[in-house]
C-alpha positions in Angstrom: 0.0 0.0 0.0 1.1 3.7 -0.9 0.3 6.6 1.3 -1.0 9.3 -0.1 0.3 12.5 1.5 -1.4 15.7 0.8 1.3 18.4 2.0 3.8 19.5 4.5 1.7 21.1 7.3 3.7 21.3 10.8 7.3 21.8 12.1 7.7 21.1 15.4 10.8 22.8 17.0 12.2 21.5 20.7 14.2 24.5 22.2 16.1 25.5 25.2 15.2 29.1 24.0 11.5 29.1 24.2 10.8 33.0 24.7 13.2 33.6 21.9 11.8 31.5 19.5 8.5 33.0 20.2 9.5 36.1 19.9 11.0 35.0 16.1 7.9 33.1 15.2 5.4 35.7 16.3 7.1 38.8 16.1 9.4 38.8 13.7 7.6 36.4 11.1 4.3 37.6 12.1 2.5 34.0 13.0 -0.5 34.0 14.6 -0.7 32.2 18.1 -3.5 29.9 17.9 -2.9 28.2 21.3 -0.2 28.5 24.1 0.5 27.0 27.3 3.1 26.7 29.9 6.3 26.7 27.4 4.5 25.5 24.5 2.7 26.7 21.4 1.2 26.5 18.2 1.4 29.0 15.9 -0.7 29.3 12.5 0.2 30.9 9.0 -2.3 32.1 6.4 -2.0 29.5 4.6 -2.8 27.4 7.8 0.6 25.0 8.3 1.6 25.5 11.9 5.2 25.7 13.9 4.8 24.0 16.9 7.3 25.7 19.7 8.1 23.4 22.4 9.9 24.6 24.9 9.4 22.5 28.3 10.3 19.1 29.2 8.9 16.1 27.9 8.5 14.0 25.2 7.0 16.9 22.8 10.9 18.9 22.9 12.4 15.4 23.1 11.2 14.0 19.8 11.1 17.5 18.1 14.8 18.3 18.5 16.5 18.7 15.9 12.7 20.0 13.9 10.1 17.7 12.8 8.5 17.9 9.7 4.9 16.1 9.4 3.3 14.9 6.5 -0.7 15.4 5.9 -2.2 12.2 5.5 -6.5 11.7 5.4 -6.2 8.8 8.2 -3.1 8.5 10.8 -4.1 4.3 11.8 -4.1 4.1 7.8 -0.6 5.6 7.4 0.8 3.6 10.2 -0.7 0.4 8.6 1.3 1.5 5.7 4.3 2.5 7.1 3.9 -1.0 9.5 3.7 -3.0 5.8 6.8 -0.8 4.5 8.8 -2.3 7.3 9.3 1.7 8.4 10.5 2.4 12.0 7.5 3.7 14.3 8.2 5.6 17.3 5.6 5.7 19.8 1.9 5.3 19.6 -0.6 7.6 17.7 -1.2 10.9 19.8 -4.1 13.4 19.8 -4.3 16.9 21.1 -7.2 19.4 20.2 -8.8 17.1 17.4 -5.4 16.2 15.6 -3.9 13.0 15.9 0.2 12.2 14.7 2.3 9.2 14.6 6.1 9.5 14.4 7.9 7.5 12.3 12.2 6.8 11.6 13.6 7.8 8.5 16.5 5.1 7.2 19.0 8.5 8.4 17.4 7.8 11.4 16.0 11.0 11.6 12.0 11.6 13.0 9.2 12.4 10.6 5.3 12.3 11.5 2.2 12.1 9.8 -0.8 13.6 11.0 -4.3 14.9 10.1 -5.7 18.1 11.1 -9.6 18.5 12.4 -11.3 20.5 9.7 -11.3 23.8 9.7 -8.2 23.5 11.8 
């Protein structure tokens, strides 16, 4: 089975520098916060990809650092069947946060990539 991705939607980026990178993201390139807590955001662009800032502890900065780039699929359990059947690394099970669900997945570098799907209008 072939995934079919339908664009490059979210970075996510794990930083020691938190307040700095929200000042980059917000002020500087002008993204619009769409939801912040303690040390972590999301920030939207017109064209409605998102940066994801992650600046506390956890698994969110761990897995995000170096930046993660996800992949928009129609159905995360489908892309992980796919990726399963591809004999493709998976890291962790499917998350959801806020309607959108993401699965991370190893590159043969060994680098971390995701797929996810956004809730509409999201």
């Amino acid at each position: 089975m072939t995934l079919k991705v339908k664009g490059l939607t979210w970075v996510g980026v794990g930083t020691d520098h938190y307040a700095e990178n929200m000042r980059l993201f917000r002020d500087v390139l002008g993204m619009e916060v769409e939801t912040q807590v303690e040390n972590q955001a999301i920030l939207r662009m017109p064209s409605g990809h998102q940066v994801e800032i992650f600046g506390r502890e956890g698994r969110g900065k761990s897995q995000n650092t170096p930046p993660t780039i996800a992949f928009e699929v129609d159905d995360v359990v489908a892309a992980r069947d796919a990726l399963v059947e591809a004999g493709v690394e998976i890291v962790g099970e499917i998350g959801s946060w806020d309607g959108h669900e993401w699965l991370y997945f190893r590159s043969p570098d060994g680098y971390l990539f995701e797929v996810k799907t956004t809730p509409a209008g999201g």
